[in-house]
VEXPABA-261584 format. One record per residue (C-alpha): residue in one letter; x, y, z. Coordinates in nm, 4 decimals. Each point is the difference from the previous one (the first is absolute). Layout:
% VEXPABA-261584
<'A',<X,Y,Z>>;
...
% end
This chain:
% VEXPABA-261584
<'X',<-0.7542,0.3645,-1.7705>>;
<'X',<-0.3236,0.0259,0.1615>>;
<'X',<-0.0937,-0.3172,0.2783>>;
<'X',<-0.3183,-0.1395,0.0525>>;
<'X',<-0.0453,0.0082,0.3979>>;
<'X',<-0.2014,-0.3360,0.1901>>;
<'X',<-0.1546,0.1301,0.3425>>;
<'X',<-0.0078,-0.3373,0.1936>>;
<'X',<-0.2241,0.0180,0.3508>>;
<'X',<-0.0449,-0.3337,0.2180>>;
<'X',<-0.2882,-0.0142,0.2362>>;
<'X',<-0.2243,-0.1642,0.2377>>;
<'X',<-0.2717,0.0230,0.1614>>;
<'X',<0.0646,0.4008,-0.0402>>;
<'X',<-0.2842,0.1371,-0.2048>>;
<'X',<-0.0968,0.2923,0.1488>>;
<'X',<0.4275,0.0836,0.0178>>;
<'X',<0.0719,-0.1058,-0.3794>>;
<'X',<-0.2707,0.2746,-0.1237>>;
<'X',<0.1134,0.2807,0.1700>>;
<'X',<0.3608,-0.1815,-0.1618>>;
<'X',<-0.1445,0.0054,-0.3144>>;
<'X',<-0.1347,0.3673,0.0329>>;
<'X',<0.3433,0.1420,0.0606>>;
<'X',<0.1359,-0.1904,-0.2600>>;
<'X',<-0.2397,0.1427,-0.2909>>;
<'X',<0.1199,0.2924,0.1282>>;
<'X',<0.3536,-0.0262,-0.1597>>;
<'X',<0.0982,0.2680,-0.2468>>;
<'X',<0.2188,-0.3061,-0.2032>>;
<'X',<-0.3352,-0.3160,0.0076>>;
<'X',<0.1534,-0.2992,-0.0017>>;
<'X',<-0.0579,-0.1821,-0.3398>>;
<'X',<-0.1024,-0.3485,0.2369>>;
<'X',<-0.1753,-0.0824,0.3832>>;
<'X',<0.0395,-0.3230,0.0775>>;
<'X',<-0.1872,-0.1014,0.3139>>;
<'X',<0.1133,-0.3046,0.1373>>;
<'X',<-0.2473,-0.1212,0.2759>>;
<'X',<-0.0031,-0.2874,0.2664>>;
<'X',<-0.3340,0.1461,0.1902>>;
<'X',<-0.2007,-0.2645,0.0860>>;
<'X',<-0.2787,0.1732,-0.1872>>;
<'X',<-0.0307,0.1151,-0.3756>>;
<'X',<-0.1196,0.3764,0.1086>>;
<'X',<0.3004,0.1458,-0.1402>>;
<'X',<-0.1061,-0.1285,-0.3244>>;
<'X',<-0.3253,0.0761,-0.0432>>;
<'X',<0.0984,0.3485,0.1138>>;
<'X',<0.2666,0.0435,-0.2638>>;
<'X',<-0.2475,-0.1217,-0.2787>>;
<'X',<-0.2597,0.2728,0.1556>>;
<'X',<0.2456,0.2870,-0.0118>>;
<'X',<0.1244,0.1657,-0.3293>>;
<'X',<0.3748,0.0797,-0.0010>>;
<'X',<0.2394,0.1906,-0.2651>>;
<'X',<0.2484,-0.2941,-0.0003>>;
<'X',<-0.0318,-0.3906,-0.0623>>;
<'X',<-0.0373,-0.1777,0.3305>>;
<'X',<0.0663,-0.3668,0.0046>>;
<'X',<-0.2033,-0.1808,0.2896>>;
<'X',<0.2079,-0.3592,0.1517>>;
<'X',<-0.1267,-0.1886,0.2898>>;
<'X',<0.2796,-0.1879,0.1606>>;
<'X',<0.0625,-0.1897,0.3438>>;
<'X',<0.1160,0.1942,0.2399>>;
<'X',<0.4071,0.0902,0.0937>>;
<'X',<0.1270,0.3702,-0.0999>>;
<'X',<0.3088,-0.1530,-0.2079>>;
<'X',<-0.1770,-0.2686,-0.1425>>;
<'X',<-0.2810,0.2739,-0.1402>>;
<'X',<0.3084,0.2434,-0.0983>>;
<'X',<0.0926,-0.2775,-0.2235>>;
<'X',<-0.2855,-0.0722,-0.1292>>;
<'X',<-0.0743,0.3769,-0.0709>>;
<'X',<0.3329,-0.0024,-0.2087>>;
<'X',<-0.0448,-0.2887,-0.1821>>;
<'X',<-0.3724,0.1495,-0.0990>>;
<'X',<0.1099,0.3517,-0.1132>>;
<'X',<0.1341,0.1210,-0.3355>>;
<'X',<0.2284,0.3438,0.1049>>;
<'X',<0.3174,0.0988,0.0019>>;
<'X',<0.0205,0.1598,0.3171>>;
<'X',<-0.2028,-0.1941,0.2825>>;
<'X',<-0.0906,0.2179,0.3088>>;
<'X',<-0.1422,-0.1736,0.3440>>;
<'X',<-0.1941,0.1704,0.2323>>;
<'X',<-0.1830,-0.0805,0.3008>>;
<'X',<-0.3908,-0.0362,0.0044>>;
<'X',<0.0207,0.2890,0.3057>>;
<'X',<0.2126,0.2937,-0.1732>>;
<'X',<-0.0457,0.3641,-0.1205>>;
<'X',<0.2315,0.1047,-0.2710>>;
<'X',<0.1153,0.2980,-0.0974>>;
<'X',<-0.1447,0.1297,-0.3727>>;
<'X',<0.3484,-0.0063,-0.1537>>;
<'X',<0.1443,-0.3476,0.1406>>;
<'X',<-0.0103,-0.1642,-0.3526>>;
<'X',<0.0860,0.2347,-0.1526>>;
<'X',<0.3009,0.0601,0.2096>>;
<'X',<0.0496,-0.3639,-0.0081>>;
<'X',<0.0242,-0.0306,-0.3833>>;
<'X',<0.2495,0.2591,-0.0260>>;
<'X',<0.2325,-0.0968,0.2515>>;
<'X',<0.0092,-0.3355,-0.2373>>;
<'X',<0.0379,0.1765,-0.3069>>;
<'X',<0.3026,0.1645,0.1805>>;
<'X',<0.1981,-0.2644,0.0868>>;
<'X',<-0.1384,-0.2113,-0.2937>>;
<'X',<0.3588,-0.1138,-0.0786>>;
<'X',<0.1222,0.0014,0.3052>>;
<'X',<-0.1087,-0.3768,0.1386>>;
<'X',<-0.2887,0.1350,0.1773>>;
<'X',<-0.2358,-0.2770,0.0802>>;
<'X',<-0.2489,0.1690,0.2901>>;
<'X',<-0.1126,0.2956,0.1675>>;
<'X',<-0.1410,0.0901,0.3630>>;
<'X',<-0.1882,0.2830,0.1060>>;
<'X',<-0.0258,0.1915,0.3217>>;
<'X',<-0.2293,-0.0518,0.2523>>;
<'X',<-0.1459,0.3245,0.1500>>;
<'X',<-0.1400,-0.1242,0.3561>>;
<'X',<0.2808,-0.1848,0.1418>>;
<'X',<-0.2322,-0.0913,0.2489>>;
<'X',<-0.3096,-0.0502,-0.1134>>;
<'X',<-0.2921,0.1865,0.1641>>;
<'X',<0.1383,-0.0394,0.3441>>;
<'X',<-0.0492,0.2913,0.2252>>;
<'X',<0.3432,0.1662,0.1434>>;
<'X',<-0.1150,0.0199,0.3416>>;
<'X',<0.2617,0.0787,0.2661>>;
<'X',<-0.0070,-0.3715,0.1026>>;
<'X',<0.0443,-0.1285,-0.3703>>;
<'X',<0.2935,0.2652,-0.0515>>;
<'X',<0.1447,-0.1412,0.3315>>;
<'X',<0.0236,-0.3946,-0.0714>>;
<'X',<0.1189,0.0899,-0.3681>>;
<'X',<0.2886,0.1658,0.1615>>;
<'X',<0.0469,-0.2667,0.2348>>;
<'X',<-0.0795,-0.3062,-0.2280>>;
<'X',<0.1749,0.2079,-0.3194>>;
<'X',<0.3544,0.0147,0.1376>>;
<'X',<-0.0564,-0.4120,0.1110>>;
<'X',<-0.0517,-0.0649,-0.3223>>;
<'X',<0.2437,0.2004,-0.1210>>;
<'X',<0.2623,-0.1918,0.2374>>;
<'X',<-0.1111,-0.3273,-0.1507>>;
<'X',<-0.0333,0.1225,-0.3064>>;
<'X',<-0.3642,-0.0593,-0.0580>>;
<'X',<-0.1211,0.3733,-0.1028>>;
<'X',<-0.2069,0.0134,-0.3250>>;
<'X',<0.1560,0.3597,-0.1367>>;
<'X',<0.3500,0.0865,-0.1212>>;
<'X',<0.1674,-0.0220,-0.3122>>;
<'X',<-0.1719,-0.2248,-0.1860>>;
<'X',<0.2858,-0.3002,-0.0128>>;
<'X',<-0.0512,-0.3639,0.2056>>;
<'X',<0.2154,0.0081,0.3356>>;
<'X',<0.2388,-0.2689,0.0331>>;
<'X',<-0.2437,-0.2121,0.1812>>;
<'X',<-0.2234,-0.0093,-0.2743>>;
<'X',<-0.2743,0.2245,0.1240>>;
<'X',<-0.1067,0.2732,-0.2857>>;
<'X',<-0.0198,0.3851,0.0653>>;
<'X',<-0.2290,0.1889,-0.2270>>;
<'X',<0.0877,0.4110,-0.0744>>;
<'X',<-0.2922,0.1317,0.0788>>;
<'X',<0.0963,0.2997,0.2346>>;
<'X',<0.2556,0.0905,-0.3136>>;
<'X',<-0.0994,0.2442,-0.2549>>;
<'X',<0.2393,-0.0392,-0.2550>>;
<'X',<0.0320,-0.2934,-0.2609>>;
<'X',<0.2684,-0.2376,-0.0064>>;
<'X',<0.0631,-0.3881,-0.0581>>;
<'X',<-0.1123,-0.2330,0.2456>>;
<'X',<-0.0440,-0.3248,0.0723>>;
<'X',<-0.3258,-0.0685,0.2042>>;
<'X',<-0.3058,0.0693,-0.1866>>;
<'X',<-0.3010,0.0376,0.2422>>;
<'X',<-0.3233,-0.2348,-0.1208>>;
<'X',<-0.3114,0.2542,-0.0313>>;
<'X',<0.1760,0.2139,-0.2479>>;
<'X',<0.2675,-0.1593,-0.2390>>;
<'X',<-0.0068,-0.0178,-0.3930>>;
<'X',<0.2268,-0.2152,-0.2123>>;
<'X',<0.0956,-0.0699,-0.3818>>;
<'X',<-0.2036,-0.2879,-0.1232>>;
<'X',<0.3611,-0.1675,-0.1117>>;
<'X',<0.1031,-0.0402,0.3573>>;
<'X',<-0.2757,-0.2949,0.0785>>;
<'X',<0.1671,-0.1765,-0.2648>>;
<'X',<0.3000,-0.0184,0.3224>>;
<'X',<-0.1790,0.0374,0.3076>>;
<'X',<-0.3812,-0.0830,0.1776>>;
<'X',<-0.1906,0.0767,0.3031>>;
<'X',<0.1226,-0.3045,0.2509>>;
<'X',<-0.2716,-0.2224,0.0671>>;
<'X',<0.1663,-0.1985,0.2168>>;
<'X',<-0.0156,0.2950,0.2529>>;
<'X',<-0.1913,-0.1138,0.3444>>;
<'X',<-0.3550,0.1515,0.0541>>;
<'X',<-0.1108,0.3014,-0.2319>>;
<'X',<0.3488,0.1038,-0.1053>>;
<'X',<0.0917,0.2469,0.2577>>;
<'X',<0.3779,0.1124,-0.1353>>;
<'X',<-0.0748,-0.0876,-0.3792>>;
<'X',<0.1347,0.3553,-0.0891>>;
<'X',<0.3002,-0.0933,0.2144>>;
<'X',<-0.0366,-0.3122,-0.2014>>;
<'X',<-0.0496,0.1278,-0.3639>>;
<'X',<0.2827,0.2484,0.0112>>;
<'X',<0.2685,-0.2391,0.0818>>;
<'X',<-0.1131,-0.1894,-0.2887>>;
<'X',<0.0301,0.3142,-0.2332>>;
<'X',<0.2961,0.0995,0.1062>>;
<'X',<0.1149,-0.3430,-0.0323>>;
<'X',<-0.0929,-0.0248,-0.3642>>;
<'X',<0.2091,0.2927,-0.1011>>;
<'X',<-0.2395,0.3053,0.0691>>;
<'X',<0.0256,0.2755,0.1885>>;
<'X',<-0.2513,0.2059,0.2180>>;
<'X',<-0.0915,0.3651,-0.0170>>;
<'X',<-0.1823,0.1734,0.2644>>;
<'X',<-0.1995,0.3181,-0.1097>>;
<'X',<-0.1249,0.2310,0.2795>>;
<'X',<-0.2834,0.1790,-0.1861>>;
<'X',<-0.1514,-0.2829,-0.1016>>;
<'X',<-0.2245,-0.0344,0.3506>>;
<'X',<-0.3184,-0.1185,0.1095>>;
<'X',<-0.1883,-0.0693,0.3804>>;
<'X',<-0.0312,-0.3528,0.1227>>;
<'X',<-0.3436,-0.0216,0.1559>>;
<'X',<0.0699,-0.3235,0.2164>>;
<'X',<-0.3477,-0.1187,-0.0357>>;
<'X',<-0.0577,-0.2233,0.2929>>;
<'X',<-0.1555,-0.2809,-0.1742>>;
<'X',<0.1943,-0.3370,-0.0493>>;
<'X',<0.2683,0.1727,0.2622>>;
<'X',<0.1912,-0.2930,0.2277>>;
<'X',<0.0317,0.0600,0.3728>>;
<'X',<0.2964,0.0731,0.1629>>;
<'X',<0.0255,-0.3864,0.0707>>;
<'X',<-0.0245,-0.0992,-0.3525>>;
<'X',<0.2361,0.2914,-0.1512>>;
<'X',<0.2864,-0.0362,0.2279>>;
<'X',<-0.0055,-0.3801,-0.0542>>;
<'X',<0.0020,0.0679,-0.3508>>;
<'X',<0.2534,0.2675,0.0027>>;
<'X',<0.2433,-0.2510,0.1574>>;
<'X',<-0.1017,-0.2818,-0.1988>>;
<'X',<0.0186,0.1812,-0.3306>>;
<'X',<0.3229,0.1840,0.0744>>;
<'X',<0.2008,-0.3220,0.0764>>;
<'X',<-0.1490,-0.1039,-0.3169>>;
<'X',<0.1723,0.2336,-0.2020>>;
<'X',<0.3337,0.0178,0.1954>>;
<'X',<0.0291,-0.3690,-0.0969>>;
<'X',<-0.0977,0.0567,-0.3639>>;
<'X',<0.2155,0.2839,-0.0668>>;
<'X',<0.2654,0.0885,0.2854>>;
<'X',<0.0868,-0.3084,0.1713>>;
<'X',<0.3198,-0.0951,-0.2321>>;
<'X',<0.1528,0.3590,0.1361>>;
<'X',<0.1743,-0.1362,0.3104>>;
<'X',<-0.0035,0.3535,0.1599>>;
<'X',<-0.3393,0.0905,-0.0250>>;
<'X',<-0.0866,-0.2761,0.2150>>;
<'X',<0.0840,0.1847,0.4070>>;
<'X',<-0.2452,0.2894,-0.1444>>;
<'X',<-0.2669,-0.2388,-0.1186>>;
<'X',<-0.0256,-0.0747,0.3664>>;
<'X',<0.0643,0.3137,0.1444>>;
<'X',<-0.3340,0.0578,-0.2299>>;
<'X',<-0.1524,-0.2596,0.1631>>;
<'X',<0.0842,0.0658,0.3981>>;
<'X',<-0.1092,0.3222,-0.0974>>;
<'X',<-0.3372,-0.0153,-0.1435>>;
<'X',<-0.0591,-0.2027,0.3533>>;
<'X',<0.0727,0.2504,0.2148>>;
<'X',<-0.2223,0.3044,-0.2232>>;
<'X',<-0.2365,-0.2291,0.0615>>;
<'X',<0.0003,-0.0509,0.4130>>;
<'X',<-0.2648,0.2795,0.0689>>;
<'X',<-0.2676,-0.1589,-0.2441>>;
<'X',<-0.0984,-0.3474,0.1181>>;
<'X',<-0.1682,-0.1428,-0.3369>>;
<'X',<0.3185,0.1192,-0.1959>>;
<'X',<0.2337,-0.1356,0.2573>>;
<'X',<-0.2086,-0.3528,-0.0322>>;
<'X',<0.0167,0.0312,-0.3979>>;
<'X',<0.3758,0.0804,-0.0198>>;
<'X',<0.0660,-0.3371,0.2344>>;
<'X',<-0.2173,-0.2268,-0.1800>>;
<'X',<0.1738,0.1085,-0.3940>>;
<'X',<0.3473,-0.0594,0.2418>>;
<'X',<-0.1331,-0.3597,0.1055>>;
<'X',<-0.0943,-0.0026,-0.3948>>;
<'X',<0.2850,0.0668,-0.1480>>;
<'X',<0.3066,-0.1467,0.2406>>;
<'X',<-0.2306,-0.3397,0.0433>>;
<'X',<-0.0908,0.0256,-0.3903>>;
<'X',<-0.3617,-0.0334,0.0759>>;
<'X',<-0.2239,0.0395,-0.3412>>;
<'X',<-0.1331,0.3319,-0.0269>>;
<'X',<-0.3482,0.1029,0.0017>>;
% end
């Protein structure tokens, strides 16, 4: 049976980043049959740009306040397909993603398969590998993976809670972390699950978030390699270091407590997580500062910003 795909993208303040966004997605071989552009700029540009542009597909224009899962939502509640695909405002996709996206679903259609990620083609970003860069990666990489903090592995939460994403792997499999700039879904699972609003700041971890939930409603994950695109990074609306590692901190006790706390023995690598992400941070002063004011936060139960 053939599915009717929603392309949802959630920006702000990123015009200049959601055309070239928009470019590569009119570029699909498989259109999607819906855009829905959910923005909290603090301008209607986007808008008036939409209504001057004229685009094979409907496109569905919502302002909304500002907070990534609190705009996912809304994007969801606004759109009428049966698969829903996010993207960020800053990526490049590959011509077949939907395409490859659709028929992994049609695959597994009777399998329980409630989402999809994709694979993200510059792991990271548009950094240059200078010798220095290749040096405190090496250095930095195996601290992280002592404390189990790396990003990259099989594509399953550790035992502390922290997600890995499979990006480095080329072949498909079941997962359970999705990763947030490139996940689809069946409509039926936000009938069972939601973006968390209740997530501190702009919801940094709301894939982390989002796939617990599916996973917890019955569904299961599927990761599918050729389905790739390039994360721009655009440097508008970035935090500083200050501001991410407080969040990171904040945001990840959050979710330990939500969804991991009643295991008794995940608890000693919850704070192996934490000692850890202190001492990657010692050689960057506004990270260090962050990642001791989100510990203040959370062990003095401060409110969050």
């Amino acid at each position: 049976m053939t599915s009717t795909i929603t392309v949802i993208i959630c920006t702000r303040n990123r015009l200049d980043d959601f055309r070239e966004t928009l470019a590569s997605l009119m570029k699909q071989k498989r259109l999607p049959d819906e855009l829905v552009v959910v923005d909290s700029s603090d301008t209607r540009m986007l808008e008036d740009y939409l209504k001057s542009v004229s685009l094979p597909v409907a496109a569905k224009y919502i302002h909304s306040a500002p907070g990534l899962t609190l705009q996912r939502n809304v994007g969801v509640k606004g759109s009428a397909g049966d698969l829903i695909c996010f993207f960020d405002d800053d990526t490049e996709l590959d011509e077949n993603y939907l395409a490859i996206i659709e028929a992994v679903f049609a695959r597994h259609d009777l399998e329980g398969l409630g989402a999809v990620g994709g694979r993200l083609e510059n792991l990271f970003g548009d950094q240059p590998m200078t010798v220095h860069f290749r040096l405190e990666r090496m250095v930095f990489g195996f601290l992280r993976f002592v404390f189990g903090l790396d990003d990259y592995g099989s594509g399953r939460f550790r035992l502390s809670g922290m997600a890995t994403f499979p990006h480095r792997l080329m072949h498909e499999k079941y997962i359970e972390c999705l990763s947030g700039g490139l996940m689809s879904f069946r409509r039926e699972v936000f009938k069972k699950a939601q973006f968390d609003e209740g997530l501190p700041g702009y919801g940094l971890m709301e894939d982390w978030s989002i796939s617990k939930s599916v996973m917890d409603a019955g569904y299961k994950i599927y990761y599918e390699p050729s389905a790739s695109l390039i994360h721009k990074e655009s440097p508008q609306n970035r935090f500083n270091y200050s501001r991410w590692a407080e969040m990171f901190i904040v945001n990840y006790d959050y979710l330990f407590q939500k969804y991991w706390r009643r295991d008794w023995y995940r608890i000693p690598f919850y704070y192996w997580a934490l000692i850890g992400f202190l001492i990657v941070n010692l050689h960057n002063r506004d990270a260090l500062h962050g990642a001791i004011s989100g510990l203040k936060k959370i062990f003095v139960r401060l409110p969050a910003a």
